[in-house]
C-alpha positions as CSV (number, residue, x, y, z in Angstrom):
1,X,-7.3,154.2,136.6
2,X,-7.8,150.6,135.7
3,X,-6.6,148.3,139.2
4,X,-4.1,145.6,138.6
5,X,-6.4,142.8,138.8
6,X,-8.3,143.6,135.6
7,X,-5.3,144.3,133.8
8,X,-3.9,140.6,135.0
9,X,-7.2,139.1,133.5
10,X,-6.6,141.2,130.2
11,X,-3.5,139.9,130.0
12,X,-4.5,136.4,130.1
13,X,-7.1,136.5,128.2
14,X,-5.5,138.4,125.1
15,X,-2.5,135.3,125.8
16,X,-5.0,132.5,125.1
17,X,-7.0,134.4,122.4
18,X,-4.1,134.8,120.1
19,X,-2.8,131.3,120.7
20,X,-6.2,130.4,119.1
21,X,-6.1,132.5,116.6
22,X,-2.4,131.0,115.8
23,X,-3.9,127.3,116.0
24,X,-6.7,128.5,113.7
25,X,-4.9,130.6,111.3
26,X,-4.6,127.5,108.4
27,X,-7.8,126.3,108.9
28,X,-10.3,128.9,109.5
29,X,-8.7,132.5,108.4
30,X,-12.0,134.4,109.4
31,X,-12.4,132.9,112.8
32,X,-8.3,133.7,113.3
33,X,-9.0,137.5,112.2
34,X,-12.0,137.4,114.7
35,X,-9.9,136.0,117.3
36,X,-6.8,139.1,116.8
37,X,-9.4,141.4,116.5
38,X,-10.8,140.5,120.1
39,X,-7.3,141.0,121.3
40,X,-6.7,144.0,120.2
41,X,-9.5,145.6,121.2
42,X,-9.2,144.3,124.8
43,X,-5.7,145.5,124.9
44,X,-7.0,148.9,124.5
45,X,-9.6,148.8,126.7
46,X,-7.5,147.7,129.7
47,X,-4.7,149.6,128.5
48,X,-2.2,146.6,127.5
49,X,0.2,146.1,125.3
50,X,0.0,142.6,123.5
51,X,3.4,140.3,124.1
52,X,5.8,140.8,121.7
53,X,6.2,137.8,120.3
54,X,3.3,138.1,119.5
55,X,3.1,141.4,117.9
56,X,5.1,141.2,115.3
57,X,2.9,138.4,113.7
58,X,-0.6,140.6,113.2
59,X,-1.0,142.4,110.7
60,X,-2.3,145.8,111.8
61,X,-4.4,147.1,108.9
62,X,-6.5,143.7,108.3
63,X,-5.9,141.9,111.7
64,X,-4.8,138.5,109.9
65,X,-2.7,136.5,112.2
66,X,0.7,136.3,110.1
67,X,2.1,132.6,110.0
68,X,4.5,132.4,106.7
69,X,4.0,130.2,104.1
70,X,0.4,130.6,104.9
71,X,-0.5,134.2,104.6
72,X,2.5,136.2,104.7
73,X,6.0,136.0,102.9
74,X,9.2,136.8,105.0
75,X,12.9,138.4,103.3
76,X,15.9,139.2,104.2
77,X,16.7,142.3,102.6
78,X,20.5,142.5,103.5
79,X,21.2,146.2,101.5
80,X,19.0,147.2,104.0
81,X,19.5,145.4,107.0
82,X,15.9,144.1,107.8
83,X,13.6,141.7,107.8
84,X,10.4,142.7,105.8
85,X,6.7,140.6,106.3
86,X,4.4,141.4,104.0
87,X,0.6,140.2,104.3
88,X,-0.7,138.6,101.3
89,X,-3.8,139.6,102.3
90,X,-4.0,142.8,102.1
91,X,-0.3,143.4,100.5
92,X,1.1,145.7,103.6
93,X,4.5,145.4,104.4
94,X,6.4,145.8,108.0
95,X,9.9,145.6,108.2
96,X,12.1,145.2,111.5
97,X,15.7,145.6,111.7
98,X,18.7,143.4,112.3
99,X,21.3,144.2,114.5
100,X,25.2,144.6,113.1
101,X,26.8,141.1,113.6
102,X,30.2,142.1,116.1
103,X,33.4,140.7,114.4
């Protein structure tokens, strides 16, 4: 059982790692990857899951840090109904669904 404490600093620390790696992601695409990497290995250490928001922009088979125009390309695929990112870097794709707009 891992106590609360080190799951708080796991937390924090994954937080600041990915904000690097989404500052460094233009410039330096190695150091990025090196930074996601980190965080996902201390998020299975400590047994936590990385924020959402920031989830959905790692790529899970090459840990690139996802910023379109950059290294990914985002559609709309409306047949569908989802929103598909695909790495550039290693060509996987993830898609996401959109919710039914309510008339």
């Amino acid at each position: 059982m891992i106590p609360g404490w080190m799951k708080r600093i796991a937390r924090e620390r994954i937080s600041i790692l990915l904000k690097l790696a989404e500052r460094e992601v233009s410039a330096h695409k190695e150091r990025s990857k090196r930074y996601v990497e980190l965080a996902r290995k201390i998020g299975m250490r400590y047994k936590v899951r990385l924020p959402k928001k920031y989830k959905r922009k790692i790529c899970k088979s090459c840990n690139a840090y996802l910023k379109p125009g950059v290294n990914c390309t985002v559609r709309l695929v409306p047949k569908e109904r989802c929103v598909v990112w695909r790495c550039v870097e290693c060509g996987r794709e993830r898609r996401y669904p959109y919710a039914k707009r309510k008339q």
